[in-house]
Steps between C-alpha positions, in 0.01 A plus 500: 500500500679754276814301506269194342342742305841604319638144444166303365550428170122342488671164635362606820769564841641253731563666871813299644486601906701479788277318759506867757186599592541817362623382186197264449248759607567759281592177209148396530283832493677576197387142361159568613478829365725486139238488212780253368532141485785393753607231784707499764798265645589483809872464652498364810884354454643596856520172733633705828168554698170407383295789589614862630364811587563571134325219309181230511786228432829483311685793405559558145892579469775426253301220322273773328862537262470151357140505484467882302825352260285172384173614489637794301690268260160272450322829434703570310455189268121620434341297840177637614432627793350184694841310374700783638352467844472138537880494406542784781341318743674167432830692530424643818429146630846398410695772654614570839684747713645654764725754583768607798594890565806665676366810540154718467369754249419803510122588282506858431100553610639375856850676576613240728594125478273266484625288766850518702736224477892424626811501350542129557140416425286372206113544472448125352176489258417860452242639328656730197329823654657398849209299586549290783741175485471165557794566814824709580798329621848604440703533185595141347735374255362535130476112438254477878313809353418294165421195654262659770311662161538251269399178808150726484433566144583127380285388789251680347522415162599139513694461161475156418746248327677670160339853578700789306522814699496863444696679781461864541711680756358814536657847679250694706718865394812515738666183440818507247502231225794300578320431837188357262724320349661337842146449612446317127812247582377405805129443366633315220707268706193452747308377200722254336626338825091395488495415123266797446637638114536867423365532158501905483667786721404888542713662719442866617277808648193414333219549791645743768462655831636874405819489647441199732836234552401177418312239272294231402549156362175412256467125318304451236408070383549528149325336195565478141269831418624699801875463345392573159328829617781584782799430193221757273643859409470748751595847484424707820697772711585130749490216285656488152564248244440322194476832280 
């Protein structure tokens, strides 16, 4: 509430959540209770498990980064706030996740690692806080790891015929960028052997895990306003161009 408080400008605030159940608890009593107007989106991006001990549903994971970068950019071209949430929301419908880690985390309110895992194993559709995978098998090539994610998130989504992708390959904290960038190549030769187009790329640790090895592969179906507010200056601590 204070932190919607501080940023209204009288446009009223738009809450963009992580589907957690913690997350969206705390999200909505502030909704409830704020004096101001405001709305809420919901990221529910994560395609690994459909319901865990976390969440009613889909996680929310690195799609929230594409959503927060448009919706901010049609903000901040003077949309209300209905327009900025019906954007969000049609966003969130056209992204999808999922992620692979190599080793655990460590949250500092615990001590300990969330979960215990192999040299020459791979937790495959993890949860960014460690929440529990889709399966754990042992440690692939990077072109089986990509098309294990990327078999489930255009599954999902179903791109049809001519759809433009945006492709973000996201670190969870531990995971060096040249790896990223391996993990990138193999996406992007997943995706053209199937005629699927790359129309935009963000690579890097955007959405992490503390210092958890590993990352995500998140696709985003592009149209003609989606580009024009992705290509929109940006200048944040993460993403920065156009200035």
């Amino acid at each position: 509430m204070a932190a919607a408080k501080a940023v209204d400008t009288g446009a009223g605030t738009l809450f963009i959540v992580k589907n957690y159940s913690g997350d969206l608890m705390n999200f909505e009593m502030a909704s409830e209770m704020s004096e101001l107007p405001n709305a809420m989106v919901l990221i529910n991006d994560d395609v690994a498990v459909e319901n865990s001990s976390y969440t009613t549903g889909r996680r929310g994971v690195a799609g929230a980064v594409i959503v927060e970068k448009l919706v901010g950019s049609l903000a901040e071209s003077r949309a209300d706030l209905e327009q900025c949430k019906a954007f969000g929301d049609r966003i969130n419908k056209h992204t999808a996740s999922m992620g692979v880690a190599f080793s655990s985390c460590t949250v500092p309110a615990a001590g300990t690692l969330t979960f215990k895992i192999g040299d020459d194993e791979i937790e495959v559709g993890v949860g960014i806080h460690g929440e529990p995978r889709r399966r754990r098998t042992r440690f692939a090539a990077v072109d089986a790891i990509a098309a294990e994610l990327l078999t489930a998130i255009v599954a999902d989504l179903k791109p049809g015929d001519g759809s433009e992708l945006l492709v973000l390959i996201n670190g969870l904290g531990g995971t060096p960028l040249g790896e990223l960038y391996l993990l990138f190549n193999s996406t992007r030769s997943w995706l053209h052997q199937r005629g699927l187009a790359i129309a935009r790329v963000q690579v890097g640790s955007l959405t992490t895990s503390l210092e958890m090895a590993g990352a995500s592969i998140t696709l985003c179906v592009l149209d003609d306003e989606m580009k024009r507010h992705w290509d929109s200056p940006v200048h944040t601590p993460s993403l920065r161009w156009g200035m």
